[in-house]
Backbone bond lengths (Angstrom), bond angles and torsions (degrees), N, CA, C in turn:
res aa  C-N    CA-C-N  psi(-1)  N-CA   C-N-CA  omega(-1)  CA-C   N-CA-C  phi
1 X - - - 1.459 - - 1.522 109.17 -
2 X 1.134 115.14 138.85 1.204 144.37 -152.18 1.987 86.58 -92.07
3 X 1.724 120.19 145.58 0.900 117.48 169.31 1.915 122.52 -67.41
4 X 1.563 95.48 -17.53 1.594 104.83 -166.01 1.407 82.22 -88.37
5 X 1.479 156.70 -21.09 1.498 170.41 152.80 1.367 92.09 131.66
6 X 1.306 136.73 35.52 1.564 114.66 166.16 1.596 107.68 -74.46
7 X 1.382 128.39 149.08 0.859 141.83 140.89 1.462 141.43 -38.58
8 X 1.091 136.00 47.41 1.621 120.89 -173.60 1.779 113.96 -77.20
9 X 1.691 118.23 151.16 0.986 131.64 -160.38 1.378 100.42 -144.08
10 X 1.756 125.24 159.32 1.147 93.36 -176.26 1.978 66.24 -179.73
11 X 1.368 122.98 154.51 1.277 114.94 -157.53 2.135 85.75 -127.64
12 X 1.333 84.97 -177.75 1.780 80.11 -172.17 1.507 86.51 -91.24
13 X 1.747 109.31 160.84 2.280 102.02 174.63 0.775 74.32 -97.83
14 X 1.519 70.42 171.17 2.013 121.27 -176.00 1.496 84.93 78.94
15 X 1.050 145.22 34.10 1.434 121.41 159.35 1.808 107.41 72.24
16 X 1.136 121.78 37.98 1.675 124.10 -169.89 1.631 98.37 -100.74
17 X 1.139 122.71 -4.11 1.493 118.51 149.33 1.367 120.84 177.93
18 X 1.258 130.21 176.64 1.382 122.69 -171.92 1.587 112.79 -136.46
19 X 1.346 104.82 158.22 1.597 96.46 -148.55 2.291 96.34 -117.80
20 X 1.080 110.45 145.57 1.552 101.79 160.53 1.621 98.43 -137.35
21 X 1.724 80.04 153.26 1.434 86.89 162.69 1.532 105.52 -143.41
22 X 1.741 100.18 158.90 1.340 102.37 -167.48 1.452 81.63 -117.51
23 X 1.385 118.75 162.06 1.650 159.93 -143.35 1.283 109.66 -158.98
24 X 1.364 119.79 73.66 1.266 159.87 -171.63 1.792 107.34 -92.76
25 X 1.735 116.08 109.42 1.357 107.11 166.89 1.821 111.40 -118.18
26 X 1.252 106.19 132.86 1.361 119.96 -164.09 1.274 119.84 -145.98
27 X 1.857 114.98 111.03 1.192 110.51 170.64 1.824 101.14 77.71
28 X 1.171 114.16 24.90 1.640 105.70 -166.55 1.740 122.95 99.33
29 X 1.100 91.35 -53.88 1.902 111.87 -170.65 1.101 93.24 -86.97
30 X 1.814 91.59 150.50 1.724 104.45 175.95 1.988 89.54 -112.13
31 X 1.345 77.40 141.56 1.329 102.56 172.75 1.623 131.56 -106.86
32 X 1.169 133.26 110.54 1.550 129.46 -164.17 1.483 103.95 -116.35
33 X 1.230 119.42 121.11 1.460 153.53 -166.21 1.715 96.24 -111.71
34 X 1.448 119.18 164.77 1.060 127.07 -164.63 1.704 104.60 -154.30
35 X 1.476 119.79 150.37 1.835 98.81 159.52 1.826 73.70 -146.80
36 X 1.244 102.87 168.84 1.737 133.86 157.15 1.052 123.09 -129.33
37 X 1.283 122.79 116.47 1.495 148.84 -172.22 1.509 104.52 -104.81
38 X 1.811 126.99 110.89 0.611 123.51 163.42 1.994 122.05 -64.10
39 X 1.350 96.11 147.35 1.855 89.27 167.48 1.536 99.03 -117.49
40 X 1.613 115.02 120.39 1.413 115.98 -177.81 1.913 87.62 -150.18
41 X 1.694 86.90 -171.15 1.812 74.22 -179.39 1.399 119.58 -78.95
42 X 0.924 124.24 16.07 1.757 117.77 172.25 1.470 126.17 -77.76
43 X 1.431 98.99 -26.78 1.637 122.33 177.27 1.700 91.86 -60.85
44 X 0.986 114.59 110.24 1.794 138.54 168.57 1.520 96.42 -55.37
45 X 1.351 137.52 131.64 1.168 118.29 176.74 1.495 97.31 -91.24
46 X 0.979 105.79 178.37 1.943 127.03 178.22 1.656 103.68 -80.86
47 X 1.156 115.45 138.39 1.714 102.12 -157.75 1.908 86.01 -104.18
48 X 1.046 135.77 -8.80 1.481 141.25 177.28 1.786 90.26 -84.20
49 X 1.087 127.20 -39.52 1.375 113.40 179.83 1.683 122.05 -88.39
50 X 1.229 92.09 -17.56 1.563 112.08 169.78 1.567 121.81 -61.91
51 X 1.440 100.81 -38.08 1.481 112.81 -165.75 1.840 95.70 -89.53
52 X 1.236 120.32 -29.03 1.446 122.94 -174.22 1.482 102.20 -73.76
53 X 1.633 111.68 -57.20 1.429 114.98 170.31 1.686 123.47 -37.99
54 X 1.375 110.49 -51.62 1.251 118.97 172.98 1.648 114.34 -56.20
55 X 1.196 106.97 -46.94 2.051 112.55 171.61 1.625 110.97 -54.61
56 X 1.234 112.84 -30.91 1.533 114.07 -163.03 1.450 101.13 -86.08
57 X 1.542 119.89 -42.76 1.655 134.77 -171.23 1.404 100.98 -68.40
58 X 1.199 121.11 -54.66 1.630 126.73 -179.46 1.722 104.29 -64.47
59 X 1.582 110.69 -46.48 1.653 92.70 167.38 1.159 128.09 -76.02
60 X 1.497 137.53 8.55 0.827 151.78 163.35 1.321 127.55 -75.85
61 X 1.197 89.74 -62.16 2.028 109.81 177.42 1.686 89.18 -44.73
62 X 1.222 131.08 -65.86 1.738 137.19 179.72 0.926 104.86 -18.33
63 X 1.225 114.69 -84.75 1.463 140.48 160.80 2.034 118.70 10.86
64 X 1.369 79.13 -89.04 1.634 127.27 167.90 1.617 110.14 -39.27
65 X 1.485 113.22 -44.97 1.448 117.55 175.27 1.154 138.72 -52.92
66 X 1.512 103.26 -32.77 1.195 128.40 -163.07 1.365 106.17 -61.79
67 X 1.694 104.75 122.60 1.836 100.29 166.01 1.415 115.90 -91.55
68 X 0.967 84.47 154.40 1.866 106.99 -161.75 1.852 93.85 -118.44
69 X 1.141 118.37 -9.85 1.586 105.63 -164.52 1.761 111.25 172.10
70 X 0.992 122.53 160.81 1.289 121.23 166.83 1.579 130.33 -114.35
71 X 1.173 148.12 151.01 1.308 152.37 148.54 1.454 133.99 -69.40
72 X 1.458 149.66 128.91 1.491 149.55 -159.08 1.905 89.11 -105.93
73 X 1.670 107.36 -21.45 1.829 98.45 -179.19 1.310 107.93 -170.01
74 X 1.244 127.58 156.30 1.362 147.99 173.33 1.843 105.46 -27.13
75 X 1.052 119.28 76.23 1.608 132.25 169.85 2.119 95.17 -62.83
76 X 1.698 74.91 105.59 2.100 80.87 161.07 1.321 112.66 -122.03
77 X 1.363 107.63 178.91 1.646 102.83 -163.64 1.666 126.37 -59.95
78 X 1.119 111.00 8.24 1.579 106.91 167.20 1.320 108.25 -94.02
79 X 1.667 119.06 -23.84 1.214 115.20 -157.15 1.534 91.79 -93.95
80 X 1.316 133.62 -41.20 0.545 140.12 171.34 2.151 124.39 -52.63
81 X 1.134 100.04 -62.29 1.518 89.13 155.96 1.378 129.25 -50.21
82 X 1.331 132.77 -23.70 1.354 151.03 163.01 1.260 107.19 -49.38
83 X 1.394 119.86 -51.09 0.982 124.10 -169.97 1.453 119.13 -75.95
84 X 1.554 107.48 -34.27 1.565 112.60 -176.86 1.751 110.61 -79.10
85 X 1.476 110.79 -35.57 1.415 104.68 147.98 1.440 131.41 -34.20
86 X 1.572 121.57 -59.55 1.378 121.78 172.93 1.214 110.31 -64.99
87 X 1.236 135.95 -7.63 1.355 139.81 -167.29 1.546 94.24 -89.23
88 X 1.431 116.26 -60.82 1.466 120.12 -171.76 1.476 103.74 -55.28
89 X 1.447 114.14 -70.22 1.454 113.92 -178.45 1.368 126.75 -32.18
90 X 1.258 113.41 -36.67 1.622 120.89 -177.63 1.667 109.07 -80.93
91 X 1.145 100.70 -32.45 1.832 99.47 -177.58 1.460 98.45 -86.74
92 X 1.472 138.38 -25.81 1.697 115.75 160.77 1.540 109.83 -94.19
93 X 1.269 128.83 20.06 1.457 131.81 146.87 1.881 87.38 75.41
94 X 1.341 128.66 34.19 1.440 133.74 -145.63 2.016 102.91 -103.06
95 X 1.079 118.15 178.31 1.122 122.73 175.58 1.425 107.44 -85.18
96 X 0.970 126.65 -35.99 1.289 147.77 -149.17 1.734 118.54 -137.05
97 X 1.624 127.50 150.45 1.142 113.98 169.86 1.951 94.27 -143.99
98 X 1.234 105.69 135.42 1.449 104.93 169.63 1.918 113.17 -126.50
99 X 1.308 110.93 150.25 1.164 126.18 -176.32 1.398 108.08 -137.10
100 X 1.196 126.84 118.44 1.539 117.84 163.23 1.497 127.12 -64.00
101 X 1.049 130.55 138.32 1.459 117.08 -168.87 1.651 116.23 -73.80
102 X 1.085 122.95 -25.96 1.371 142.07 -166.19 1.607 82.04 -76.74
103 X 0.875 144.73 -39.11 1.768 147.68 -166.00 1.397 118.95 -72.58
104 X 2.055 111.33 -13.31 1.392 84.06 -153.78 1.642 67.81 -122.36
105 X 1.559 105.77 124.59 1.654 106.61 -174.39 1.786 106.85 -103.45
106 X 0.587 133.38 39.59 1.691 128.32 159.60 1.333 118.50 -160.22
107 X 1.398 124.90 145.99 1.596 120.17 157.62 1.191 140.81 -96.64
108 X 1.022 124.41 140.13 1.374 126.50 -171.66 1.605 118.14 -89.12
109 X 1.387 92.19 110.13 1.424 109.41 -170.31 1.517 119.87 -85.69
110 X 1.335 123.02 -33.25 1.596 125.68 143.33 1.791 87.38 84.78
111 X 1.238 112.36 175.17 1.670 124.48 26.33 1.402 93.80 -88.34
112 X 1.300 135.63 -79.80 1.535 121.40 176.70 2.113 110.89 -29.84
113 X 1.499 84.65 149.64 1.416 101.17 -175.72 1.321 104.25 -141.54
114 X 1.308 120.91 120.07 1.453 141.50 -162.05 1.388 127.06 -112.16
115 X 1.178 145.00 169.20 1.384 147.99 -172.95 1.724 108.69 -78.98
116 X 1.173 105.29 -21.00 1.917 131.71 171.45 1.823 88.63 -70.53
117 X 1.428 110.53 -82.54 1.106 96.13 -177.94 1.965 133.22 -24.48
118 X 1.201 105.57 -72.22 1.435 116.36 171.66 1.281 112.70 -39.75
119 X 1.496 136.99 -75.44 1.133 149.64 126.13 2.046 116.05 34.75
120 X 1.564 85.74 -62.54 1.267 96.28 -166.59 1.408 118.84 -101.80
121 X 1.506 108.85 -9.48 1.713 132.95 176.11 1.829 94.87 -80.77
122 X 1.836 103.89 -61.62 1.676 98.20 175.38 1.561 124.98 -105.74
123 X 1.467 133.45 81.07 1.104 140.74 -139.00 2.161 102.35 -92.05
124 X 1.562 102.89 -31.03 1.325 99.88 -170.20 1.260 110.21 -96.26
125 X 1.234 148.65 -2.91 1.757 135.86 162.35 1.427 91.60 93.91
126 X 0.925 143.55 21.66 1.648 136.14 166.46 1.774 96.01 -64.49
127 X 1.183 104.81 131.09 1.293 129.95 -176.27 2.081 122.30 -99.34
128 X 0.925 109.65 132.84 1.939 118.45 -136.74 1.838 65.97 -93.77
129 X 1.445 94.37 153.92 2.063 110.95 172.07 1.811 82.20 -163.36
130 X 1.546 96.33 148.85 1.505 102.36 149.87 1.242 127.70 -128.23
131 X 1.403 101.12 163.16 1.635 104.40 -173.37 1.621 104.48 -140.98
132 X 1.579 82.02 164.21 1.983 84.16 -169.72 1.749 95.47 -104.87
133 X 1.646 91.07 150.69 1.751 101.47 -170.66 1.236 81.31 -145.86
134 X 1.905 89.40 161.41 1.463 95.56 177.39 1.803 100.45 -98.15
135 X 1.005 133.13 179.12 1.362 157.76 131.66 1.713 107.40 4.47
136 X 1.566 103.49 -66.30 1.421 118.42 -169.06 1.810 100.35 -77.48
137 X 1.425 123.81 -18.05 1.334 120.39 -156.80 1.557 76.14 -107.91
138 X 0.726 157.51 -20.58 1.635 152.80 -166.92 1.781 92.62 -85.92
139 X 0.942 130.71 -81.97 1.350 139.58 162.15 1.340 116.26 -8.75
140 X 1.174 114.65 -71.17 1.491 142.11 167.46 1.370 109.52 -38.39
141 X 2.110 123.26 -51.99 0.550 117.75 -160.67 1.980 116.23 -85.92
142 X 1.501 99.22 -23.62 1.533 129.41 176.94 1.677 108.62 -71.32
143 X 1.753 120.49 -15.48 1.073 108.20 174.22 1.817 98.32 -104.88
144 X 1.100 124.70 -21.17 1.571 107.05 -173.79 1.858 84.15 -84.10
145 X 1.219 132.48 -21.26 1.716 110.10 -174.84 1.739 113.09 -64.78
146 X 1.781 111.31 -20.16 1.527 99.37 -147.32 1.755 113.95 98.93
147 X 1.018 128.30 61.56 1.416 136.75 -154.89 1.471 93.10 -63.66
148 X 1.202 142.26 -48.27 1.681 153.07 168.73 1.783 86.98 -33.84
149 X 1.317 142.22 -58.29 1.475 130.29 -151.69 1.426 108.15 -125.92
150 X 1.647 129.81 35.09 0.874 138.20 151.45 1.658 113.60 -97.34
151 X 1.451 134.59 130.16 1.557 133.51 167.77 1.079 110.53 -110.97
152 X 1.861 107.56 131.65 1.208 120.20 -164.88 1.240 124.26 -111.79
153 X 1.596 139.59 147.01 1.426 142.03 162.81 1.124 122.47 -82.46
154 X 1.267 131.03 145.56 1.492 125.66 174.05 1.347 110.94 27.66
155 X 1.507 117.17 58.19 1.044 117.70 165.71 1.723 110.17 -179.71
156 X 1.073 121.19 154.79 1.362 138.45 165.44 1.255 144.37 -133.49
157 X 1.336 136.71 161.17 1.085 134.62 152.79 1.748 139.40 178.88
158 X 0.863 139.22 -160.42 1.440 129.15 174.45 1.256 123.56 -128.09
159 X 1.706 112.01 145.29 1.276 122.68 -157.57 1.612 94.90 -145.31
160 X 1.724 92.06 126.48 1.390 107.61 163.99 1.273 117.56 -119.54
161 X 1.307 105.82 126.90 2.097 120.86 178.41 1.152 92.73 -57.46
162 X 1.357 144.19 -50.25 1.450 129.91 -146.37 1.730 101.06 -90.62
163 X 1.281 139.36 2.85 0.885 153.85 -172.65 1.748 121.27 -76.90
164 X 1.147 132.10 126.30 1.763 111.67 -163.88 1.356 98.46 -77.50
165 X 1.884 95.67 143.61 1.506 115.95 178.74 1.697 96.95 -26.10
166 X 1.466 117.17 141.05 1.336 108.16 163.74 1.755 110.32 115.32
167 X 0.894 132.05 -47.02 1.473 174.71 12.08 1.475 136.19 100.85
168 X 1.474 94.22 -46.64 1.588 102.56 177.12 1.408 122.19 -69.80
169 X 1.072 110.15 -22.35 1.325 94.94 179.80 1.655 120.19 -116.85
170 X 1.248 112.73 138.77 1.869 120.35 -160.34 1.454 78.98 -128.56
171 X 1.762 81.29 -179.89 1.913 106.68 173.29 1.276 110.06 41.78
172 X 1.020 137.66 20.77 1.593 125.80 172.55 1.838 112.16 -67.81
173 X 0.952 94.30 95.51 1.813 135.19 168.74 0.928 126.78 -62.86
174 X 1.645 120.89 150.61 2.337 120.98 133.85 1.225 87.81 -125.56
175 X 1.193 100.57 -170.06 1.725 124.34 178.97 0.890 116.32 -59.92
176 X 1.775 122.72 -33.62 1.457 135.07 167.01 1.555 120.93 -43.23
177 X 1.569 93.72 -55.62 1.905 100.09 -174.40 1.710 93.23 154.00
178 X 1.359 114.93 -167.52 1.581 120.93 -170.64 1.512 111.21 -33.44
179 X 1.104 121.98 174.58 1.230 126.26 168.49 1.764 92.77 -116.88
180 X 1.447 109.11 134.10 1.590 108.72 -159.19 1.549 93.13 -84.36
181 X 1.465 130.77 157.61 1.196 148.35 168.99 1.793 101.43 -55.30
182 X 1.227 112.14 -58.85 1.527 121.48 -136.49 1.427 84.42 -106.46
183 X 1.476 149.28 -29.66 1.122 158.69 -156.62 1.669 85.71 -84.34
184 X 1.709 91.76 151.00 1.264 110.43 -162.34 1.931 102.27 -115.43
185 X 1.495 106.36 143.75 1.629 87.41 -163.44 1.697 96.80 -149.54
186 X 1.296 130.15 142.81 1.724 132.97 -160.70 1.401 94.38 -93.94
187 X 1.508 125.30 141.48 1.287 102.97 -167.35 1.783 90.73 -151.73
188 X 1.007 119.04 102.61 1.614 142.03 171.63 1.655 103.68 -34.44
189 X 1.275 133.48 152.76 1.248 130.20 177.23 1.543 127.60 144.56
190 X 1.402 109.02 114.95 1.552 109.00 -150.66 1.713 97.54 -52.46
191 X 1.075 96.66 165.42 2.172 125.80 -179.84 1.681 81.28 -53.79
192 X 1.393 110.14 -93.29 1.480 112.45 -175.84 1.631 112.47 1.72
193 X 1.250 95.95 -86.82 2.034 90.67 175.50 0.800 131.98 -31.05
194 X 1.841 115.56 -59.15 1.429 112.86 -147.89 1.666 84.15 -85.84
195 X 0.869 124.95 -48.55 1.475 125.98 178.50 1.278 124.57 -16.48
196 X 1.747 106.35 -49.09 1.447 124.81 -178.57 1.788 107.95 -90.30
197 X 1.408 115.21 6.80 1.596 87.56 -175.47 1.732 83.94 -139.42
198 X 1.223 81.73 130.23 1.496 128.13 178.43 2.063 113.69 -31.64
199 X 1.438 91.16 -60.03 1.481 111.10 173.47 1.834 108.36 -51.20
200 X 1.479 118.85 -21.62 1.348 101.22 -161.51 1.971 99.31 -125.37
201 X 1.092 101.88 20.73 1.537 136.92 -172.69 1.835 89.59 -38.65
202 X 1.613 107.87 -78.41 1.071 119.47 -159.68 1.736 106.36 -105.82
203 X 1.232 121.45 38.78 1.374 133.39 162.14 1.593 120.36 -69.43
204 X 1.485 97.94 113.83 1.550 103.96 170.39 1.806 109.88 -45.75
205 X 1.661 102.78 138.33 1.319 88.94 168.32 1.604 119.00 -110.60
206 X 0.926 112.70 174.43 1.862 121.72 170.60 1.068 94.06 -131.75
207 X 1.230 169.07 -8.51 1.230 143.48 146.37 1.733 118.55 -142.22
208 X 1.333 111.98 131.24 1.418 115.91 -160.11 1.111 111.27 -81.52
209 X 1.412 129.10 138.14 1.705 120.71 151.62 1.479 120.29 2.20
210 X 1.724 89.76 -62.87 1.820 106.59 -158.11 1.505 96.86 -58.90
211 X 1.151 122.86 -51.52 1.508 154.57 -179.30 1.130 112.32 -39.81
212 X 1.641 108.69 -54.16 1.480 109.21 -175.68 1.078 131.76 -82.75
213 X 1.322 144.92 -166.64 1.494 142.38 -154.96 1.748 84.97 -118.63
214 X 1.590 100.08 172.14 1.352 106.18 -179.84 1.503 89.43 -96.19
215 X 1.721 93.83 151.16 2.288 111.40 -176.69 1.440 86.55 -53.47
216 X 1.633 137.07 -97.41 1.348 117.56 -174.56 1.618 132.24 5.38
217 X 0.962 116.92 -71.06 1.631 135.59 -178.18 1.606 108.38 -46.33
218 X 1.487 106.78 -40.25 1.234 122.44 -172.08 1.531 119.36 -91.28
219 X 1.554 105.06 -20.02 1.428 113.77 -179.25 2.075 95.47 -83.89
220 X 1.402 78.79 -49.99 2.031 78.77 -168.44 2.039 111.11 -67.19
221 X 1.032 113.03 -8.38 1.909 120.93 160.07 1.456 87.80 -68.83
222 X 1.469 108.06 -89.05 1.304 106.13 -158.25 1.431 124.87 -42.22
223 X 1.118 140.12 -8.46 1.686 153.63 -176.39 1.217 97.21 -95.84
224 X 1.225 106.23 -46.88 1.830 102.62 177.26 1.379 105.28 -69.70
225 X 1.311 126.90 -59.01 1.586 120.31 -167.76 2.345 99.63 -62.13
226 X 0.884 114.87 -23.94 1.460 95.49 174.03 1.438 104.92 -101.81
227 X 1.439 133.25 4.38 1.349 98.71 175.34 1.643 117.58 97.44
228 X 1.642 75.32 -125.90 2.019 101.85 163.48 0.951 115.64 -81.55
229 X 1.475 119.31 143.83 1.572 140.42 178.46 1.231 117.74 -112.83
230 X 1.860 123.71 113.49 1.540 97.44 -174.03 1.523 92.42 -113.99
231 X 1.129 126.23 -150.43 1.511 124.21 175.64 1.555 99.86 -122.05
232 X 1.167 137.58 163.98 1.532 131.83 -160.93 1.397 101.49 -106.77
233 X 1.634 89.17 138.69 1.717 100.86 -165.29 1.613 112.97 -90.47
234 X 1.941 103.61 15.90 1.569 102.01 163.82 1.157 102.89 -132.05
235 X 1.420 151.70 154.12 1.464 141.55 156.52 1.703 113.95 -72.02
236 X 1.554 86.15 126.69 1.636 88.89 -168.80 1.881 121.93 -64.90
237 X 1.558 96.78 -18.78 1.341 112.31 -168.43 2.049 98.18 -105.72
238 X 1.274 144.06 135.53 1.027 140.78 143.07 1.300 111.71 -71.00
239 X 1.557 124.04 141.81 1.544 124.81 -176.72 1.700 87.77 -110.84
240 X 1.192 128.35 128.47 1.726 106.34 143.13 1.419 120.84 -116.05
C-alpha cells in the first residue's frame, strides 16, 4: 500500500502466482483486500482445460516438426547467429546483416532442421528494419555492443578485450577490402538493437520496424531459400 493508499499489485512471472483483489465499499469508504495464490504443483489442474491444453500441444508439436531445411553439422550459437544475420541481410536486400549474440537462444543440432528449430533460435518477435550507417558508425557501433558478442553479415573484423575502450575493434572488412570510415553502407538489424545502441540513434532508415517482418519469418525464408546449412569454415569475427 501506497502512502497516498493506492494499491499496487503485481503477480510473481512465469505465472508463479496469481493475485485477486476484492473492492469492498463500506460505511462510505472503499476498501481493497488482497489474497495470493501460489501456482506450483499442487494446484489440481482443471481437467476441461487439461484436455484443450493437450489438443493445442499435440497440434502444435505437428506444427513444430516441420522441416524447413537441413544441416551438414552441429550449428551452435555462433553459427547459428551467423546465420540469422545472413538471414536478416538477405530479406532487407542490405549491405550488411547484424545479430547480437545474446539473441540467438538455441542450436541447431540438425541434420534435419525444423520450424522448432527457428522457433527456438528466435523466440521474442523482435522485428528486422534497416538503416544506413557510415563505416565509422558501424565501428562505433560494434565497440559500445561488445564486438566478441555481436554476429556479423557481409562483414568482418577483429576485436581485442585488452584493447582501450575505443580501440577494440580493427580490420573491419568485406570480401572486397576495408570497410571505408566515411562510406555509407544499409545495414539489416532487428529495432531491438539498433534502438538500444547509441551509435545508430540518429540513422536514416529504409525500412521501419512497423514495416519490417518479424527476425523469425526471416530466419525460416532464408533456411528455406538455402536448403543446406553448413557452419562457416572461417570465423567471421577474430577474438584476441
Amino acid at each position: 500500500m501506497r502512502d497516498d493508499g493506492r494499491l499496487i499489485l503485481s503477480p510473481e512471472g512465469n505465472m508463479g502466482s496469481v493475485l485477486r483483489l476484492d473492492i469492498t465499499l463500506k460505511d462510505g469508504e472503499t476498501v481493497l483486500t488482497h489474497d495470493e495464490f501460489q501456482v506450483d504443483a499442487s494446484v489440481v489442474p482443471d481437467a476441461g482445460l487439461a484436455e484443450v491444453e493437450a489438443y493445442y500441444v499435440a497440434d502444435m508439436d505437428d506444427k513444430l516438426n516441420e522441416q524447413i531445411g537441413k544441416s551438414t553439422g552441429y550449428l551452435d550459437r555462433v553459427a547459428v547467429g551467423n546465420l540469422a544475420a545472413d538471414a536478416f541481410r538477405a530479406y532487407g536486400a542490405a549491405d550488411f546483416g547484424w545479430m547480437n549474440g545474446g539473441g540467438a537462444r538455441a542450436d541447431i543440432p540438425g541434420p534435419p532442421v525444423t520450424l522448432r528449430d527457428a522457433y527456438s533460435v528466435l523466440p521474442f518477435g523482435n522485428r528486422v528494419s534497416v538503416i544506413e550507417v557510415t563505416g565509422e558508425q558501424l565501428r562505433t557501433g560494434l565497440e559500445f555492443s561488445g564486438g566478441d558478442r555481436t554476429r556479423p553479415a557481409g562483414f568482418g573484423y577483429t576485436y581485442t578485450a585488452s584493447a582501450p575502450e575505443g580501440s577494440r575493434i580493427s580490420d573491419l572488412h568485406t570480401t572486397e577490402g576495408p570497410v571505408d570510415p566515411a562510406g555509407t553502407y544499409t545495414l539489416a538489424i532487428t529495432s531491438f538493437v539498433a534502438q538500444g545502441n547509441p551509435a545508430f540513434k540518429n540513422a536514416p532508415v529504409n525500412l521501419s520496424a512497423e514495416d519490417g517482418t518479424v527476425d523469425v519469418s526471416a530466419l525460416i525464408d532464408h533456411i528455406k531459400a538455402v536448403g543446406t546449412l553448413s557452419p562457416d569454415a572461417q570465423p567471421r569475427v577474430t577474438v584476441q
